[in-house]
DRENKOLRO-765040 format. One record per residue (C-alpha): residue number from 1; x, y, z. Coordinates in steps of 0.1 Angstrom, whole numbers, plus 5000, padded with zeros to 4 digits. Layout:
DRENKOLRO-765040
resi = NUM, east = X, north = Y, up = Z
...
//
This chain:
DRENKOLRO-765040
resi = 1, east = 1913, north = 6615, up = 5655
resi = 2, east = 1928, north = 6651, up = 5647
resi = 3, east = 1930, north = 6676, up = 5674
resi = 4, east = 1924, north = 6710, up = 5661
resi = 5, east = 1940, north = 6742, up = 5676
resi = 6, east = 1911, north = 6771, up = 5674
resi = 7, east = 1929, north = 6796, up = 5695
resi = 8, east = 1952, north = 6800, up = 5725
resi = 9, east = 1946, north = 6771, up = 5747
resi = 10, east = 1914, north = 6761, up = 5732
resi = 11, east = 1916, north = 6727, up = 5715
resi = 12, east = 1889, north = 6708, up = 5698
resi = 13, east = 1883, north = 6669, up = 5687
resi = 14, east = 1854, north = 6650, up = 5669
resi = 15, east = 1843, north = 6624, up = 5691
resi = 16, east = 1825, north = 6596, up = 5668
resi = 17, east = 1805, north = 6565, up = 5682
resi = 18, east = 1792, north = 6532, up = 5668
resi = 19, east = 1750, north = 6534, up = 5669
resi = 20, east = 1756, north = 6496, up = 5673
resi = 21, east = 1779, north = 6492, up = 5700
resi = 22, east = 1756, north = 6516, up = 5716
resi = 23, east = 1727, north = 6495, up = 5715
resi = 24, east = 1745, north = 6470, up = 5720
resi = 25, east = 1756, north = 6480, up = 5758
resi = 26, east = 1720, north = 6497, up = 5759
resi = 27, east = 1705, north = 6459, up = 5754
resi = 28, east = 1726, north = 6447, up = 5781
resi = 29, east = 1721, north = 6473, up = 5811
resi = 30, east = 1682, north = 6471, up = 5803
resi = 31, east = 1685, north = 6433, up = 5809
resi = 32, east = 1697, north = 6437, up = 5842
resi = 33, east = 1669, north = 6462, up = 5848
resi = 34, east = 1642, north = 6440, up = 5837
resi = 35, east = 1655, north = 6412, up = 5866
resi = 36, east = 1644, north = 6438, up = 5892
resi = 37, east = 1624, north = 6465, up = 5886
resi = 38, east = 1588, north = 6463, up = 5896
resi = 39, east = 1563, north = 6476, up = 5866
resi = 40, east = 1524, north = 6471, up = 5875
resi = 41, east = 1510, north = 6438, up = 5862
resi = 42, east = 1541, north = 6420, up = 5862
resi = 43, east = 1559, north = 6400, up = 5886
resi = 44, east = 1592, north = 6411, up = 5897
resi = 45, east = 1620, north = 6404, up = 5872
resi = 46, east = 1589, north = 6393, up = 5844
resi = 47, east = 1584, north = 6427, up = 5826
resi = 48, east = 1592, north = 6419, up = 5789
resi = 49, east = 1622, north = 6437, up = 5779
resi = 50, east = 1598, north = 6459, up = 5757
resi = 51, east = 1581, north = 6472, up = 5783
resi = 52, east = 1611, north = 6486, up = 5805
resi = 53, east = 1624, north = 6499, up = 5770
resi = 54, east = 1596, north = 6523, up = 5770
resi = 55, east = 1602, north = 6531, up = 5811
resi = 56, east = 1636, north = 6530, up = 5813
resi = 57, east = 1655, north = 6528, up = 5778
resi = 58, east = 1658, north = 6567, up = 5773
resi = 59, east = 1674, north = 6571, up = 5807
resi = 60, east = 1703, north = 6541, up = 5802
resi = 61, east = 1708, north = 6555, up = 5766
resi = 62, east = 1717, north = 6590, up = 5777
resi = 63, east = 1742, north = 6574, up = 5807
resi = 64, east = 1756, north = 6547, up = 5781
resi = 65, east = 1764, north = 6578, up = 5751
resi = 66, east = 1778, north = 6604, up = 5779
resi = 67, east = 1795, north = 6569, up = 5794
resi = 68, east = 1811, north = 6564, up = 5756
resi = 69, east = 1817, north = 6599, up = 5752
resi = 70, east = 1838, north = 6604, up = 5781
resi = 71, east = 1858, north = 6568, up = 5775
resi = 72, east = 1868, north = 6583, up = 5739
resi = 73, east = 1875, north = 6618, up = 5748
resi = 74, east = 1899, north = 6600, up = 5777
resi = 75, east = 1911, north = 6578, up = 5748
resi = 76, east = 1921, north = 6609, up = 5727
resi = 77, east = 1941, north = 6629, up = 5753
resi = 78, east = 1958, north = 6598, up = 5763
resi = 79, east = 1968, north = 6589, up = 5728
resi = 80, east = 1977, north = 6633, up = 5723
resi = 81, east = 1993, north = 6632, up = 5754
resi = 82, east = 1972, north = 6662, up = 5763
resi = 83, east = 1970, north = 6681, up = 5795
resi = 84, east = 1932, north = 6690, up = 5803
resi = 85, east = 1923, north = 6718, up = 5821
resi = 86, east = 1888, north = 6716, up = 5832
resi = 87, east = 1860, north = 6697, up = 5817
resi = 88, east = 1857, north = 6698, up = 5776
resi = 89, east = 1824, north = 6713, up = 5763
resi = 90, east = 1807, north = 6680, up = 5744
resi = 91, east = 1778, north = 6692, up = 5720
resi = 92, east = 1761, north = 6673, up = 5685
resi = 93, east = 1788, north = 6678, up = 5657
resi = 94, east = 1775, north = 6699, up = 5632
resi = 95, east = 1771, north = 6690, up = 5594
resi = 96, east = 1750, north = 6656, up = 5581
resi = 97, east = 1758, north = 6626, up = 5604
resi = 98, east = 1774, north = 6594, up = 5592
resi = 99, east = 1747, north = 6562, up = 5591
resi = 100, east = 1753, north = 6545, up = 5614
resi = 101, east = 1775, north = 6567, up = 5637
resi = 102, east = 1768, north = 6596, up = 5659
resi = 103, east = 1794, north = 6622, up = 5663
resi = 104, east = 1797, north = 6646, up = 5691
resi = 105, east = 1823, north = 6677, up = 5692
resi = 106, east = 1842, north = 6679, up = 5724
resi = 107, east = 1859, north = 6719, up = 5725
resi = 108, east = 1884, north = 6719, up = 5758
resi = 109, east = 1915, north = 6739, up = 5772
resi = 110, east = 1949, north = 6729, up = 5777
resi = 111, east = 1977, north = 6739, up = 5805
resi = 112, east = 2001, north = 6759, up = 5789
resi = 113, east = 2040, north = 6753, up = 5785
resi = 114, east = 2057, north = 6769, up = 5809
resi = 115, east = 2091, north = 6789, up = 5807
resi = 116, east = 2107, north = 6795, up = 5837
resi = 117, east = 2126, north = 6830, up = 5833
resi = 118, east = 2161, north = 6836, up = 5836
resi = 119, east = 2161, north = 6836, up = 5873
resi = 120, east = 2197, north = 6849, up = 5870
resi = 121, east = 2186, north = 6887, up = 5851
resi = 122, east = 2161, north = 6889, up = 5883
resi = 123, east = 2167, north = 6919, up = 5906
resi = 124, east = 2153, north = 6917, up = 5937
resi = 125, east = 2151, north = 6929, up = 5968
resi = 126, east = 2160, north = 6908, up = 6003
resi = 127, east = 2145, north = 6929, up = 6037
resi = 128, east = 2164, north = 6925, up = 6065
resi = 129, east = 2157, north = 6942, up = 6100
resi = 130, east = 2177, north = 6946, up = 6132
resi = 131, east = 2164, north = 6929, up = 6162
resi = 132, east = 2184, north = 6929, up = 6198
resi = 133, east = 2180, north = 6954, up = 6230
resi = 134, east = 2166, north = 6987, up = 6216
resi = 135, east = 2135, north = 6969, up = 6201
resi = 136, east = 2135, north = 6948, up = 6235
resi = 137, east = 2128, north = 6981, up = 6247
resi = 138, east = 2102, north = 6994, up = 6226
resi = 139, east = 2082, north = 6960, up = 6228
resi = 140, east = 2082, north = 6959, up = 6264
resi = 141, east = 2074, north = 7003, up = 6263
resi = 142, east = 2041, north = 6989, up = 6243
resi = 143, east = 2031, north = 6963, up = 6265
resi = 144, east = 2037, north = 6986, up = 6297
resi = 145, east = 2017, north = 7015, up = 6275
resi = 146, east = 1987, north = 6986, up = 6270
resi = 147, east = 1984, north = 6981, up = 6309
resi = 148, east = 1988, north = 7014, up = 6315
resi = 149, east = 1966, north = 7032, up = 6344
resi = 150, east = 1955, north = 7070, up = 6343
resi = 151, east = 1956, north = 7098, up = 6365
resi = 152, east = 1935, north = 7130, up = 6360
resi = 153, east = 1957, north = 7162, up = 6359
resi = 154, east = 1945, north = 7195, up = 6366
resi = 155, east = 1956, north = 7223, up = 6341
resi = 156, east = 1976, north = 7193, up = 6321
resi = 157, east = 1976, north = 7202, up = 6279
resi = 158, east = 1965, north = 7170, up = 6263
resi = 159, east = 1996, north = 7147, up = 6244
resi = 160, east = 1997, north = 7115, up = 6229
resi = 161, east = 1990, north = 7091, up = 6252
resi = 162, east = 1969, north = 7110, up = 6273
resi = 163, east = 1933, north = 7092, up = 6282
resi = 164, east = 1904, north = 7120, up = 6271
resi = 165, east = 1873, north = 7120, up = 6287
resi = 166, east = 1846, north = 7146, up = 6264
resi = 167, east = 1823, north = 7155, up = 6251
resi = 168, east = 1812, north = 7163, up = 6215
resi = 169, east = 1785, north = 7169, up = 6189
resi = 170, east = 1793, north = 7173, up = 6153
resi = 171, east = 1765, north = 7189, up = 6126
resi = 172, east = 1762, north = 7185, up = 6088
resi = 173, east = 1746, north = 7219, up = 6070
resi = 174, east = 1736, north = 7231, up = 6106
resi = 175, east = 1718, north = 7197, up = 6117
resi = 176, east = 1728, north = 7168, up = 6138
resi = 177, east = 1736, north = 7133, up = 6121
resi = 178, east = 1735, north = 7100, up = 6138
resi = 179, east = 1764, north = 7089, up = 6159
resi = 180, east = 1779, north = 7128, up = 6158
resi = 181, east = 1770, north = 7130, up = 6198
resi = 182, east = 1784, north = 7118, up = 6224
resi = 183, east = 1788, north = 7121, up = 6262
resi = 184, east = 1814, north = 7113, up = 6283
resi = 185, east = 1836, north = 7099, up = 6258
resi = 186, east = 1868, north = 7082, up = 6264
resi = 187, east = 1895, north = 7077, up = 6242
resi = 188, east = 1933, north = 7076, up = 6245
resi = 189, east = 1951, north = 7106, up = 6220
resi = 190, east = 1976, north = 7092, up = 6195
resi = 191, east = 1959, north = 7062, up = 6195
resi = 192, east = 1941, north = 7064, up = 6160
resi = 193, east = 1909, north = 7056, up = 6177
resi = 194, east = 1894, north = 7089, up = 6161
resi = 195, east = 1900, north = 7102, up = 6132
resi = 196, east = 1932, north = 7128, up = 6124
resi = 197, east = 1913, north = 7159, up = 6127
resi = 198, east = 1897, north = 7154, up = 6154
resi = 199, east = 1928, north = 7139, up = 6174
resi = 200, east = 1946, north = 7172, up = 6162
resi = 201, east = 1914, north = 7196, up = 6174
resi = 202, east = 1919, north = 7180, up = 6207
resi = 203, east = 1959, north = 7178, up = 6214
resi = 204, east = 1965, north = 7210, up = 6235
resi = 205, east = 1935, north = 7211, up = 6251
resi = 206, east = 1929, north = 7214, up = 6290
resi = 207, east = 1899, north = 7203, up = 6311
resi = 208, east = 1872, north = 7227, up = 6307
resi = 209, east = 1885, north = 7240, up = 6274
resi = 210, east = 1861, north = 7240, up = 6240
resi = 211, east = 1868, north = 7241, up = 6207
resi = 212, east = 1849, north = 7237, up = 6176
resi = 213, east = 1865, north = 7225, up = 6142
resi = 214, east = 1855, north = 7215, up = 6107
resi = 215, east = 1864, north = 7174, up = 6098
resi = 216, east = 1862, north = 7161, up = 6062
resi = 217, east = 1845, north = 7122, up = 6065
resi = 218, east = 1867, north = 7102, up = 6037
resi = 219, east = 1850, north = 7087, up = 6007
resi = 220, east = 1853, north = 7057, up = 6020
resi = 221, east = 1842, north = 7062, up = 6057
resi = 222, east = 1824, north = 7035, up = 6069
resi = 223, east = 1792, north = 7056, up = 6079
resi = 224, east = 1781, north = 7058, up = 6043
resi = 225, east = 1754, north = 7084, up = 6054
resi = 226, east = 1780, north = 7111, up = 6061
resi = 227, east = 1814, north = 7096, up = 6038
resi = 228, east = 1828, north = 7122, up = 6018
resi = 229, east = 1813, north = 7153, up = 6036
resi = 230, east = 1822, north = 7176, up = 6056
resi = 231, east = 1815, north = 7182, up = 6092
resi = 232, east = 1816, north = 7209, up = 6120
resi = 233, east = 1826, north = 7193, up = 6153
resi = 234, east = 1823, north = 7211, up = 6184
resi = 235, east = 1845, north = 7192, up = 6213
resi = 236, east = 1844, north = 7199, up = 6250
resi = 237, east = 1876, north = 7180, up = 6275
resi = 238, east = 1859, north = 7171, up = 6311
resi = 239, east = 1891, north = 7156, up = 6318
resi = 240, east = 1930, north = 7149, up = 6309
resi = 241, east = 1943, north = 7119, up = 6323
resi = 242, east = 1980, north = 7108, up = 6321
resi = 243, east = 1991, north = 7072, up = 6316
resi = 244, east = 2009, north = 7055, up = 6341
resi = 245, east = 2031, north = 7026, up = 6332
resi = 246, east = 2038, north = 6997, up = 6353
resi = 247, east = 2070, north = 6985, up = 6366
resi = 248, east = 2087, north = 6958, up = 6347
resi = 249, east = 2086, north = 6938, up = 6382
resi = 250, east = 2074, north = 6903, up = 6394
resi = 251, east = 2041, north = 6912, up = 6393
resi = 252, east = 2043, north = 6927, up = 6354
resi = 253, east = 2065, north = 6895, up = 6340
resi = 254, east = 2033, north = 6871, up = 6360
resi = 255, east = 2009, north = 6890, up = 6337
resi = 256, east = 2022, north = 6886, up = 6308
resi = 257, east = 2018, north = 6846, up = 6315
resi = 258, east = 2054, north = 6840, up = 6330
resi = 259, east = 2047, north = 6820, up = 6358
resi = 260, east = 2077, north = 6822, up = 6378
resi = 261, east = 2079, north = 6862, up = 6374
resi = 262, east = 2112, north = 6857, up = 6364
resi = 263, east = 2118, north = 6893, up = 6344
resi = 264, east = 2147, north = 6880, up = 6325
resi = 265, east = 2132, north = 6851, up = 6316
resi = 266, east = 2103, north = 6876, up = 6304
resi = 267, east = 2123, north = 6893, up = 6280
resi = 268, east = 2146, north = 6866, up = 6269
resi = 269, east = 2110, north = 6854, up = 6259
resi = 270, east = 2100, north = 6886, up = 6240
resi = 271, east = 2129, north = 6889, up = 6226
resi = 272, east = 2126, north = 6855, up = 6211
resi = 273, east = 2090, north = 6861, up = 6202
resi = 274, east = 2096, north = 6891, up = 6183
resi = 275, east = 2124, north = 6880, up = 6165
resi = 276, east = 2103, north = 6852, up = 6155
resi = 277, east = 2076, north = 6873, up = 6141
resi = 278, east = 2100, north = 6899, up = 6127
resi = 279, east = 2114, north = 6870, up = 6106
resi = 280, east = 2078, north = 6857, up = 6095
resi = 281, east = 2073, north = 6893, up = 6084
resi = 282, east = 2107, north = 6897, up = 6069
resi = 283, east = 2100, north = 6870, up = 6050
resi = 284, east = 2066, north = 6874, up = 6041
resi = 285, east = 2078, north = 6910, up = 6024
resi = 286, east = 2110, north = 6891, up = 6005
resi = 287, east = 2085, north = 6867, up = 5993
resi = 288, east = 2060, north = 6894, up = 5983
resi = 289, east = 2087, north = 6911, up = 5958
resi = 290, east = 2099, north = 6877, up = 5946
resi = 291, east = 2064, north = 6864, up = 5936
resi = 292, east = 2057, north = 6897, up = 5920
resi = 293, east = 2094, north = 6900, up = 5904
resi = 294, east = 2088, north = 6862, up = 5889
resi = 295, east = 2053, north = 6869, up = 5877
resi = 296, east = 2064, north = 6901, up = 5856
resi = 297, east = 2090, north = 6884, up = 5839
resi = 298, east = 2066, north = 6862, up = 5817
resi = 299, east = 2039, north = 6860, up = 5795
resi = 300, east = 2017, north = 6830, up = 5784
resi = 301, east = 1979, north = 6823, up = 5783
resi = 302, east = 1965, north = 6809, up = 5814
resi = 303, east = 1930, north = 6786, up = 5813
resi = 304, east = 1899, north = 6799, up = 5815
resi = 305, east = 1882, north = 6772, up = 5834
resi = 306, east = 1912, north = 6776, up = 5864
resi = 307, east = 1905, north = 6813, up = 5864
resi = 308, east = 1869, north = 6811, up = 5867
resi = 309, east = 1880, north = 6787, up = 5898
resi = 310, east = 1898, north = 6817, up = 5910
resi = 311, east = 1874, north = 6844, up = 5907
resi = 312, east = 1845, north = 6814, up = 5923
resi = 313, east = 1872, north = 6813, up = 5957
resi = 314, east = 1876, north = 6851, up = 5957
resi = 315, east = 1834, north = 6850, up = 5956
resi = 316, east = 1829, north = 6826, up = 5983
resi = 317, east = 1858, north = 6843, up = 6005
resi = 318, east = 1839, north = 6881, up = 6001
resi = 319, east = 1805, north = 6860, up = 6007
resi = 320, east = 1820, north = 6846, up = 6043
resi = 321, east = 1834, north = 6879, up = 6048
resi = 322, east = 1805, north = 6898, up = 6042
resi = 323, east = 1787, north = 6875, up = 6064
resi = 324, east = 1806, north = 6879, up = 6093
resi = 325, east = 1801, north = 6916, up = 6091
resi = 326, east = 1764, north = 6910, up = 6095
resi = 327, east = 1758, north = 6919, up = 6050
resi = 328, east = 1747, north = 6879, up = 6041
resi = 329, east = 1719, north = 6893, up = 6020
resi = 330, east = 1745, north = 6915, up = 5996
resi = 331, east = 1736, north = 6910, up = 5957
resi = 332, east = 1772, north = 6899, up = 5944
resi = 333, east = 1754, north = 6898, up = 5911
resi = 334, east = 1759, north = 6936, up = 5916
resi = 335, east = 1799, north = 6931, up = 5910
resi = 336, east = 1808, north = 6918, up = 5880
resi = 337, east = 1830, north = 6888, up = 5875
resi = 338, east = 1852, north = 6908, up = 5854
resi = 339, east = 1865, north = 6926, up = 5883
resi = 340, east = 1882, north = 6901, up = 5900
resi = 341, east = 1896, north = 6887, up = 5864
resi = 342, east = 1929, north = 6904, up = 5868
resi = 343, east = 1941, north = 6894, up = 5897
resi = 344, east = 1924, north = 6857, up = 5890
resi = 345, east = 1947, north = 6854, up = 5857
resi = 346, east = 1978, north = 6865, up = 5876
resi = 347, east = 1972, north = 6840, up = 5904
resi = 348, east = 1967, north = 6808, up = 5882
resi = 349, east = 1995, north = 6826, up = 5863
resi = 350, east = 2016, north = 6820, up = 5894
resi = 351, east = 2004, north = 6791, up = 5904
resi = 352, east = 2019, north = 6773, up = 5872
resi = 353, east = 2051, north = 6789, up = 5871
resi = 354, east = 2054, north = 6782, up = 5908
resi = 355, east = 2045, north = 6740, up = 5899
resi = 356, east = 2067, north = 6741, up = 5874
resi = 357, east = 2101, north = 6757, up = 5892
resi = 358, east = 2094, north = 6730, up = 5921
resi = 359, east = 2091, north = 6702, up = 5897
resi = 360, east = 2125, north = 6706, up = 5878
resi = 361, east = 2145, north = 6720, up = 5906
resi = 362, east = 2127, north = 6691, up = 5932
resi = 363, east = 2120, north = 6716, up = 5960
resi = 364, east = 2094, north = 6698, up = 5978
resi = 365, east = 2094, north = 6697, up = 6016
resi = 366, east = 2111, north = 6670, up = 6030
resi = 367, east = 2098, north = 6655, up = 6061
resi = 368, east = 2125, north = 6669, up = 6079
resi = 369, east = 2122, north = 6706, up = 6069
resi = 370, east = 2082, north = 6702, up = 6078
resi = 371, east = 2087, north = 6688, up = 6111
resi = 372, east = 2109, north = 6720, up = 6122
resi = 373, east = 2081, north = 6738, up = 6107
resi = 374, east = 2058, north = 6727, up = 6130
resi = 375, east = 2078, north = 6728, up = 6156
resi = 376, east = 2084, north = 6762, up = 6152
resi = 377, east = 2047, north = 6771, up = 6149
resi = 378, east = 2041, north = 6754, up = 6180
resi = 379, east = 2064, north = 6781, up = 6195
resi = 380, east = 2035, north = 6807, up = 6194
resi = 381, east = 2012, north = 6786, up = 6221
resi = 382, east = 2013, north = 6776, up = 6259
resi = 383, east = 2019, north = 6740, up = 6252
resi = 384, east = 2038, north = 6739, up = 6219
resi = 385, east = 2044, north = 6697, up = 6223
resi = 386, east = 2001, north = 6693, up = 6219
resi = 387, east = 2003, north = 6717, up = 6190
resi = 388, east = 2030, north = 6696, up = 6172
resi = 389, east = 2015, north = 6663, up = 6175
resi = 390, east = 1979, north = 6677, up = 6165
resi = 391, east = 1995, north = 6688, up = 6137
resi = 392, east = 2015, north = 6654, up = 6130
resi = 393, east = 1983, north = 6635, up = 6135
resi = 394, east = 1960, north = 6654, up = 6115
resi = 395, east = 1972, north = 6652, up = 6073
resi = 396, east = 1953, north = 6680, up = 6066
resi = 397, east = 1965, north = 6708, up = 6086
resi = 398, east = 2004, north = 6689, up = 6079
resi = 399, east = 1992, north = 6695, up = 6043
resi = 400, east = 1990, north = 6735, up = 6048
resi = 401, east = 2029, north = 6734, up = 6067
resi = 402, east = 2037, north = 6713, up = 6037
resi = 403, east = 2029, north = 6739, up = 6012
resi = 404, east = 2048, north = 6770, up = 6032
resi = 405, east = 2076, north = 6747, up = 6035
resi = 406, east = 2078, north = 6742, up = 6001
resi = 407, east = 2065, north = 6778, up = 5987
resi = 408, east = 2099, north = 6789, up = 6009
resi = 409, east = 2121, north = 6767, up = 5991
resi = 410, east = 2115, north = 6779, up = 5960
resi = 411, east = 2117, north = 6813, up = 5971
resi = 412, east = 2152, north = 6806, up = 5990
resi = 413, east = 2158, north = 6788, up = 5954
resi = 414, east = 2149, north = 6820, up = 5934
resi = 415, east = 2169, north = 6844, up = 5957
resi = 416, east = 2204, north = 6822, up = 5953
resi = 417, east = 2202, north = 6827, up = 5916
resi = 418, east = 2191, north = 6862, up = 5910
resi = 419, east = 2205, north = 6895, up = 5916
resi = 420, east = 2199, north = 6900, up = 5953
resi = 421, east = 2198, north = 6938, up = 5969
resi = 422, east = 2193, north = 6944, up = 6009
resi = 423, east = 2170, north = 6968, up = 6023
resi = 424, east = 2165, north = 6974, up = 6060
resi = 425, east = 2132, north = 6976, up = 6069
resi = 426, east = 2130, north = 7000, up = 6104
resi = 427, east = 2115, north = 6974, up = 6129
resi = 428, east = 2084, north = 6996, up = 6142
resi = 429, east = 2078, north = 7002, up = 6099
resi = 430, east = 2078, north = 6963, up = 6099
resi = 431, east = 2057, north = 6955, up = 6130
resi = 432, east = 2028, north = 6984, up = 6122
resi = 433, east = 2042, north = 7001, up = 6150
resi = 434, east = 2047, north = 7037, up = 6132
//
């Protein structure tokens, strides 16, 4: 049987079946019906073949054709040496039927050949950071600044990292809006717990001192009732307290879980910590620009059916989301599919070129490289020896180091062949900490 090529990746076959040999296997399954099924007036097993022909024949005659069906489509690709992707669309062919035969039209998609680009004419970018005493320092400022206590000053101007206590009452068009009021607020300046303009209206101020200001609410403020208009705030300080950081002492190092309150074992700890992360984040950034570099450099059809997987995950993912945000009754029908489409294409996109480097270049993770995976994840808990042999006894979770493992040895692949230029990342840019 000829394949036909209508367009793209869409392929389509005739699929033609003997009306005999139908019956045939028809017959047979309705004889093993008739030696059990129970029909009224009739013993068991005693119902002439007739009879569970009208009860039961349509039924086994639909199963036996899709059965047939599927056995000669399977036949086809086999013998083509096709790739499937998806399930193939099976409707009546068209046109006068032959006697005896019944023919069925089976339209499908295939996976596309894949080209790997020349990974050498790649430019890309490798981020590195530096990591060693002066971001000791700022770690352990951060965690001191997170324990902090606070002391009211008299007269003291307010600065970043002062605790405010106010309060405040913001109108729209001369008229109070919900949640514009409050009393006895705290908040700590510099912070980002309020928004920029009204951090700015208050840095300066003393206890006692007022000031009123206008505050623009962006589009995409989160109180839809007042996003993208403008407000007039009118902010009174009660009190300017200053922060006071604790000692890095016994008693600091004990709450921050080390036991012994050993402080250089506390920051040989965070030191080893944040170079850990750092590295994840590093990496995470290289991979990032690789991924995107790889993905730009070629061009082919992807399948429909994998991207309408794609957008179906993305779906489910906002549904869970939205969910958890207290919104399970949102109308996704409101969003249409073709929004997601995009991104959906250049995922499967990818996703094949991805398959494809680590079949020909054999970059799967090897036992070894997921076992020091683990252990390294295990790193990030109190008892990093239960972690590790949860994760070796449990496949599926050793499935998910399995495929990071082997995601970052193509990547590590990729970077030794192309054109590789450094960029130093400044380590509070790379932690969220500017």
């Amino acid at each position: 049987m000829e394949v036909q090529t209508l367009e793209g990746l869409v392929r389509q076959v005739d699929l033609v079946l003997s009306v005999d040999e139908i019956e045939t296997e028809v017959k047979k399954e309705l004889q093993k019906v008739a030696r059990k099924v129970k029909v009224d007036g009739f013993r068991p097993g005693k119902a002439p073949l007739a009879v569970v022909e009208r009860s039961h024949g349509p039924s086994i005659r639909y199963d036996v054709v899709n059965k047939r069906v599927g056995e000669e489509f399977d036949k086809v690709i086999k013998e083509t040496d096709l790739r499937v992707a998806g399930y193939p669309e099976i409707s009546d062919k068209e046109g006068e039927q032959e006697e005896g035969k019944l023919a069925f039209t089976a339209k499908f998609e295939v996976f596309p050949a894949v080209e790997i680009p020349e990974l050498a004419e790649l430019e890309l970018t490798k981020y590195t950071t530096e990591i060693g005493e002066q971001q000791l320092e700022d770690t352990l400022t951060i965690l001191r600044e997170q324990r902090a206590e606070y002391e009211a000053e008299e007269g003291r101007a307010a600065s970043d990292g002062d605790r405010l206590l106010v309060d405040f009452v913001g109108k729209i068009d001369g008229e109070e809006f919900a949640g514009g009021k409050a009393e006895d607020f705290n908040f700590v300046l510099g912070r980002g717990m309020m928004l920029p303009e009204f951090e700015e209206a208050a840095s300066g101020l003393k206890a006692g001192e007022e000031k009123t200001f206008e505050l623009n609410f962006p589009e995409d403020y989160q109180g839809q009732e007042v996003a993208g208009k403008t407000a007039e705030f009118t902010i009174t300080v009660k009190e300017v307290a200053a922060p006071v950081l604790p000692e890095v002492d016994a008693d600091f190092a004990k709450s921050l879980g080390q036991e012994e309150g050993d402080v250089e074992k506390l920051r040989e700890e965070i030191l080893a910590n944040i170079k850990r992360e750092g590295d994840n984040r590093l990496m995470q950034r290289t991979k990032s620009a690789v991924l995107d570099a790889l993905v730009n450099a070629v061009e082919f059809d992807v399948p429909t059916p994998l991207v309408n997987n794609e957008i179906n995950e993305r779906i489910n993912s906002l549904r869970e989301e939205f969910a958890s945000q207290g919104m399970q009754d949102f109308d996704f029908s409101q969003i249409p599919t073709e929004t997601f489409k995009p991104e959906a294409e250049r995922r499967v996109r990818l996703g094949l070129l991805v398959a494809e480097i680590v079949e020909q270049e054999k970059l799967q993770a090897t036992p070894e490289q997921v076992r020091a995976r683990i252990e390294e994840f295990a790193q990030n808990y109190e008892k990093p020896e239960e972690v590790v042999a949860h994760y070796l006894s449990d496949a599926n979770q050793r499935a998910g180091l399995e495929a990071l493992v082997l995601e970052d040895n193509m990547i590590e692949f990729i970077l030794s062949k192309a054109k590789v230029t450094e960029e130093e990342v400044p380590f509070k840019e790379l932690m969220g900490q500017a």
